[in-house]
N, C-alpha and C positions, 0 to 999 in steps of 0.2 A: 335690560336693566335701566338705570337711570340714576337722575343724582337730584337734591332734594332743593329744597328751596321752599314753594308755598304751603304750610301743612293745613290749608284750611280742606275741609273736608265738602262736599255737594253743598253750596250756599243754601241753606234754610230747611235743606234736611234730615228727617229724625230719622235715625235707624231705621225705627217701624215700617217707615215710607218709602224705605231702597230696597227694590228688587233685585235678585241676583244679577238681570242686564242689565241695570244703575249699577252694581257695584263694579262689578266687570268695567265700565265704561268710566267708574274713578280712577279705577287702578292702571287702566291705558294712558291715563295723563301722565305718568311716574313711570309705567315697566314695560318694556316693546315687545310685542309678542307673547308665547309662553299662556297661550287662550287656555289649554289645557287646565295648568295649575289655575289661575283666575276663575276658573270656572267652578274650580274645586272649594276653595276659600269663599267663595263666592256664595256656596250652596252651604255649607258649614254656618256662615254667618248669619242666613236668613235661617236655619233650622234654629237656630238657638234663640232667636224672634219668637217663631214657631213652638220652639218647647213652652215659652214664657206664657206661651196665652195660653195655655192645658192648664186643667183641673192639678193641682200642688200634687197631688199622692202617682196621677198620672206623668206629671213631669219628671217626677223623681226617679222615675224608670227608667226615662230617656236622655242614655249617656250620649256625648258629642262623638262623633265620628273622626277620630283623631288620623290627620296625613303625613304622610309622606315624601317627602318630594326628593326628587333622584335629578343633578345634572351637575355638571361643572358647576366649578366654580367663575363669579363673577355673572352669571346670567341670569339673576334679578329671585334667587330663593330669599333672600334672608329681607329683600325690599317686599316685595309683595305680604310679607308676614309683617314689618312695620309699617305698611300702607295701609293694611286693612285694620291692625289695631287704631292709629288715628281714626280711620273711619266711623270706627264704633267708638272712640272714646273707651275704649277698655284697657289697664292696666297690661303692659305690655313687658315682657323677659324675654331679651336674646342672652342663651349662654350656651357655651359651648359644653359638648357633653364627654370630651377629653380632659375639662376639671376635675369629672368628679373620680373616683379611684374607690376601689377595695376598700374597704376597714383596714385599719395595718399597715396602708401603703399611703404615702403624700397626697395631700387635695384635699377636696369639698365636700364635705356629705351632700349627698344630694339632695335633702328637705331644704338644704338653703337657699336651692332656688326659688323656693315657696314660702321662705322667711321674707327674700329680697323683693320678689311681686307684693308681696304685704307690705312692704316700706312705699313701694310705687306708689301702690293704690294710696297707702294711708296721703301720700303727699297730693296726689290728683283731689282725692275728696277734700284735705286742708286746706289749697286755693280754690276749690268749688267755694267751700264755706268762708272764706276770708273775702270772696268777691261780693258773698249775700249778705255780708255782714257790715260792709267796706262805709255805707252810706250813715252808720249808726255809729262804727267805729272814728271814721273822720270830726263825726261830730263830739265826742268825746276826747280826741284826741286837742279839738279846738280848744275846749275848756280844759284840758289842763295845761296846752299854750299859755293859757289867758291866766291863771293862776302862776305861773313861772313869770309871765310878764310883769302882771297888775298884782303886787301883792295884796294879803288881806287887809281888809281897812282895820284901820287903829280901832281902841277903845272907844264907845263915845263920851265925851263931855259934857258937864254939866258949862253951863254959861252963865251970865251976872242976875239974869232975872230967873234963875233954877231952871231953864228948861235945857232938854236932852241935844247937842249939838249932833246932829248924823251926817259926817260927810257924802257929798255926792257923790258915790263909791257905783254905782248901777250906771249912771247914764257916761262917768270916764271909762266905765267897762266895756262897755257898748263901744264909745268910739274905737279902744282899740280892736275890738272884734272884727269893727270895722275893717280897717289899717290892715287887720292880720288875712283877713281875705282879699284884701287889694292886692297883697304881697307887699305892702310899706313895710313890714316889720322884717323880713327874712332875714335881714344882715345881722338884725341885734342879739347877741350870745344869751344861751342860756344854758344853766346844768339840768341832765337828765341822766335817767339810770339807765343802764347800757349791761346786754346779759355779755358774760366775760366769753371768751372765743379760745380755742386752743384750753379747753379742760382736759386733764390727762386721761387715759381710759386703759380699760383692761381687759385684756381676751385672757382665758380660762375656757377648757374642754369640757363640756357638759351634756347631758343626754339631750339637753334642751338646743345643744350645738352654740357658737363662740360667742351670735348675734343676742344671746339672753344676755350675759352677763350685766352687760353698762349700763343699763337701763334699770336693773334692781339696784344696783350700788346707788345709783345717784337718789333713788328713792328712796332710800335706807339712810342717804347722808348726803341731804341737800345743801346743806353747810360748805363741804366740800366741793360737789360737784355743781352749777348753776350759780356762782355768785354773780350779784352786779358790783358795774363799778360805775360812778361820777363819771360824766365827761360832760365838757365845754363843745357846745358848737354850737353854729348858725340857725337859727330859728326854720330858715327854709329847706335844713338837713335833716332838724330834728324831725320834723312834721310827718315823714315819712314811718318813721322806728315807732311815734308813739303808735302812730295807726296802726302799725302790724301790731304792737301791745295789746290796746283796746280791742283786737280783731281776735287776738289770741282768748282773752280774759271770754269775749261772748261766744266763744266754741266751744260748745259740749263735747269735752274728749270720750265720753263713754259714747256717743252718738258717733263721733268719729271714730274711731275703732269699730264697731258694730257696720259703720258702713261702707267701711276699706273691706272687713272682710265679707262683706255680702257682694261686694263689685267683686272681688277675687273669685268667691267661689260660683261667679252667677257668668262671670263678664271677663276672666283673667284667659291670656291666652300666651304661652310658654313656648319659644320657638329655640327647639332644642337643635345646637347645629355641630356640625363631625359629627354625626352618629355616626356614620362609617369608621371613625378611628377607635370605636369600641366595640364594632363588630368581630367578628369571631369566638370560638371556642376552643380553640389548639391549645393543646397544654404545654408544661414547659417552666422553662423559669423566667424572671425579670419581666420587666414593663408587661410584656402582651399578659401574664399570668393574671392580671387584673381586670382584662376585656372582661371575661365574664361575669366577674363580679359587681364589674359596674352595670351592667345591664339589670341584674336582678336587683341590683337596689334601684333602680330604678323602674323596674316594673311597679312596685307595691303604689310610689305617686303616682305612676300613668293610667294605672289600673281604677284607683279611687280609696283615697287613705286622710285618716286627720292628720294634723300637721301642727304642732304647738309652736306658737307664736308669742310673742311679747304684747301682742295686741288681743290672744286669745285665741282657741283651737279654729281650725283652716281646713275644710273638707275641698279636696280636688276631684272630685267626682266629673263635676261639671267644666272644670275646666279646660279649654280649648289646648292641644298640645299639636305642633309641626315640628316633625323634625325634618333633616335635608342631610345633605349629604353627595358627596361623589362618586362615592362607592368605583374609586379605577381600581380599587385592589381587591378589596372585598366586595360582597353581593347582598342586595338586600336578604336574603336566606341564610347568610352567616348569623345574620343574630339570631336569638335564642326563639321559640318558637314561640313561649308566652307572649315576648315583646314585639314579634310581627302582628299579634293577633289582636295588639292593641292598635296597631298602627294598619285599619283596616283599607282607606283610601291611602293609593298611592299614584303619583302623578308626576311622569319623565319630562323634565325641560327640555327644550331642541337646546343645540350650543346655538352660538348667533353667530349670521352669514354676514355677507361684507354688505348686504341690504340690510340688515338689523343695523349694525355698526352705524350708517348715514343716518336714519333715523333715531340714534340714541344721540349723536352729535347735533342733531338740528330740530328734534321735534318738543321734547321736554322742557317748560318755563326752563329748567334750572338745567341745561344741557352744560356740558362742560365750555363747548365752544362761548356762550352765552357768560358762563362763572368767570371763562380770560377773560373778555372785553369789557365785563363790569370789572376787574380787580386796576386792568391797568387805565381804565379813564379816569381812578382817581389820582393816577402820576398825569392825565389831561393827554392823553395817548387813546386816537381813536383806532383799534382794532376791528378788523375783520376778517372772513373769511370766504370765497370764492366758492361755489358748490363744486369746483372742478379738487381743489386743497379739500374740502368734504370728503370726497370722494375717495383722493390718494390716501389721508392717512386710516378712512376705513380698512382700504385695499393692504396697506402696511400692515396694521393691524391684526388684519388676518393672515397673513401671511409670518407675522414675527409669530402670532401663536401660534401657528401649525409646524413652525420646526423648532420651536423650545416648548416650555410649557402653556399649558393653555388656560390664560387667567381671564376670558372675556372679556369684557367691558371694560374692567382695571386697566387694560391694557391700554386705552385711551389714553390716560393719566399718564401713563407714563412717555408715549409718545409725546404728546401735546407738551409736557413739561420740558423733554427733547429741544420739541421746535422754538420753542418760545424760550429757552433758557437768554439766548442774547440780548432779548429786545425786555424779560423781566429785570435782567439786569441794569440795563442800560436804562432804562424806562425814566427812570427822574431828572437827567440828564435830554429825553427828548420832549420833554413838554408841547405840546400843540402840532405834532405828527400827526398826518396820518396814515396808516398800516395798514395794505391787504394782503391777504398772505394768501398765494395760489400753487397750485399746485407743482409748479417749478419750485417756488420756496422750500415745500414741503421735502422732493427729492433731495433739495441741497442741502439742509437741514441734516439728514439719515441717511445720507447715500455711505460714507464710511460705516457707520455703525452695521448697517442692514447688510451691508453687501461682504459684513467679519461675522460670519456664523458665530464664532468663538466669543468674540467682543460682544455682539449681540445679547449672549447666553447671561450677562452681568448686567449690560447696561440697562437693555430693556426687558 
C-alpha cells in the first residue's frame, strides 16, 4: 500500500504513450507489491487506448473486462484503483457497495453512482475549460476592475468658443490599468456582485432519483434560487471571483455537459468496494434479506444500461468497473452468477510481510515515516528514523495483526501515532530538537500495550 502525496502522473506523458510496463512502473511509486493486480489494471487501461483507435461500429462491441480484486484489507485495492484513475486523468468513483439496498429497504439506488461520476467528470471538464479560458477571462475581468475603479466619463461640454470639451478619460484609464497590474491598486474597495452561498435545497424521491430534483427547481425559479448580493472588498480579493465570472460566462454549458458525459462513458472508471458484504443468497429475514437484491440491481449498470442524468442520458457500457473485497466470510461464488460473469478478471492480493511493511515506511515520496517528520519540523523539531526503528515497528506491525485483526498497512498509522503520541504533544514546547528515534525507543514506546493482548485488541 502506500499514502499519497505527489499526484502528478509520468512527466510529459499521454496515455497513448504508457505501456502496461510504464503503468505498472507508476503504480510502484504509490503501492508495494501486489504485481499481480498492477498488471491487471494495467492491461485494462492500455485495452481501452486500444478499443479507441477501432473503427466506431467495431469498438462498440468491445466491452472492458471488468476485475476483481480479492485480499485484505489495507494492502493497497482501493489505491491502485485511485492510482491509475489519475493516471489516465478519468473521472474516478470509489463507493462502497453496502450503500446501496433493495428497493423497500434504506440506502442508495445504485444509478447514483453513475449520477455522482457525472458531477466528477462535469467538474474535471469545468476546470479543464476555465484553465483554456483563464487568459481571455483575466482580461475581461481587468476591464470591469477598471470600470468599478475609473468611473464613466461625464457628459461632454460645450466651451466659450462652441467647441466640444472631451476629457482625457483613455489615457487616465490607461494609467490605472497600469497601477492595477502593478498590484498599486489591491488595497482600494470596491462593490461587486457575489452569487449568494447556503441557497436552501430539496430532496424529493423520483424515478429520476433525489440528485434531479434541485437543479429543475432553481431553473424553474431562478429568482429564488442563485441570487447575488453586493459586497465590499479589496480590489486584490475581487480579481479572483470576477475571473471565475468571466470564465464562467465563456463556457459553453451544452459543450460541457456533452463532454462530462462522453469522458464518463469513454473514460469513467467505478471502484465498487465491500462487494463481499453483498455477497450471498441465503434467504431469511432482516439486513442479509437484501444481499441479493442489491446485486441484481446492480448487475443491469455493470452489465451496460442508460442512466438519466441532469446533465443528459449516460450509457455504462464502456465504462471501467473494480470491485474488491475480502471475502473472509463469503467467497467470490456466493454472488449471483450474472454478477460473477461480469466480473470476468479476477486478481488475489498477497497480505504484506514484515518486508513489504519496511518498504511502505521508507520507499514512497509520501511514506508515513516522511508525513511525521514534515508535520513536526513546522513546531522546528528535527525527526527521524533509524533503519533498525524501521525495522521494529514493521516487525510489531505484523505481529499486532496476526493476533487481532488484520488491517495491513493501516496498521502503521496507528502504531506510529503510538510512538510518537509524546513528542506530537510536546512538540511546541521543544523547538530546535533534535529526535531519532531507534529501535529501543520503539520497544518502550509499546512494550505495555503489545505485551496486554487485551489492551492491545482496543488500542491498536
Amino acid at each position: 500500500m502506500k499514502l499519497e502525496v505527489s499526484d502528478a502522473p509520468v512527466a510529459g506523458e499521454r496515455l497513448e504513450e504508457l505501456t502496461p510496463r510504464q503503468i505498472v512502473a507508476e503504480l510502484d511509486r504509490y503501492v508495494i507489491g501486489q504485481t499481480q493486480a498492477k498488471r491487471a489494471v494495467a492491461i485494462a487501461l492500455r485495452n481501452r487506448w486500444r478499443r479507441q483507435q477501432l473503427r466506431p461500429e467495431l469498438a462498440e462491441e468491445i466491452l472492458p473486462k471488468n476485475i476483481l480484486m480479492i485480499g485484505p484489507t489495507g494492502v493497497g485495492k482501493t489505491e491502485i484503483a485511485r492510482r491509475l484513475a489519475k493516471l489516465a486523468h478519468s473521472p474516478f468513483l470509489k463507493i462502497e457497495a453496502s450503500k446501496f439496498t433493495e428497493v423497500g429497504y434504506v440506502g442508495r439506488d445504485v444509478e447514483s453512482m453513475v449520477r455522482d461520476l457525472v458531477e466528477l467528470a462535469v467538474i474535471m471538464v469545468r476546470e479543464e475549460k476555465r484553465q483554456a479560458v483563464r487568459a481571455a477571462a483575466e482580461k475581461q475581468a481587468e476591464e470591469r476592475l477598471l470600470q468599478l475603479l475609473l468611473p464613466a466619463p461625464p457628459t461632454p461640454t460645450m466651451s466659450s468658443t462652441g467647441e466640444v470639451e472631451k476629457p482625457d478619460f483613455e489615457s487616465t484609464r490607461e494609467k490605472f490599468r497600469r497601477k492595477l497590474q502593478a498590484g498599486e491598486l489591491d488595497d482600494r474597495m470596491v462593490e461587486i456582485e457575489v452569487d449568494e452561498t447556503g441557497s436552501p435545497s430539496f430532496e424529493m424521491f423520483t424515478p429520476q432519483g433525489v440528485e434531479e430534483v434541485g437543479i429543475n427547481i432553481k431553473d424553474m425559479m431562478p429568482g429564488l434560487f442563485g441570487r447575488r448580493t453586493t459586497q465590499k472588498m479589496k480590489v486584490g480579493n475581487a480579481r479572483e471571483i470576477l475571473i471565475q465570472q468571466e470564465a464562467e460566462k465563456l463556457i459553453d454549458r451544452q459543450q460541457l455537459s456533452r463532454e462530462a458525459r462522453n469522458r464518463v462513458e469513454q473514460d469513467g472508471i467505478i471502484f465498487l468496494d465491500e462487494i463481499d458484504k453483498v455477497a450471498g443468497r441465503e434467504g431469511g429475514q432482516g439486513p442479509d434479506v437484501s444481499r441479493e437484491g442489491v446485486q441484481r440491481d446492480l448487475l443491469p449498470i455493470v452489465e451496460g444500461s442508460t442512466v438519466a442524468t441532469k446533465y443528459g442520458p449516460v450509457k455504462t457500457d464502456h465504462v471501467l468497473f473494480i470491485a474488491a473485497g475480502a471475502f473472509h466470510v463469503s467467497k467470490p461464488s456466493d454472488l449471483i452468477p450474472e454478477l460473477q460473469g461480469r466480473f470476468p478478471l479476477r486478481v488475489e492480493l498477497d497480505a504484506l510481510t514484515e518486508e513489504d511493511l519496511v518498504r511502505i515506511l521508507t520507499e514512497p515520496r509520501s511514506a508515513l515515516t516522511r508525513q511525521y517528520s514534515a508535520l513536526l519540523s513546522t513546531e522546528n523539531v528535527d525527526l527521524s528514523f533509524t533503519p533498525g526503528a524501521i525495522r521494529e515497528i514493521a516487525r510489531m506491525a505484523v505481529e499486532v495483526n496476526s493476533r487481532t485483526e488484520n488491517i495491513g498497512a493501516r496498521r502503521l498509522a496507528t502504531l506510529l501515532e503510538r510512538i510518537l503520541d509524546e513528542v506530537s504533544f510536546e512538540a511546541p514546547d521543544m523547538g530546535g530538537i533534535s529526535l531519532e528515534v531507534d529501535d529501543e525507543y520503539v520497544r518502550h514506546a509499546l512494550q505495555d500495550i503489545v505485551q496486554d493482548q487485551d489492551l492491545s485488541r482496543y488500542v491498536l
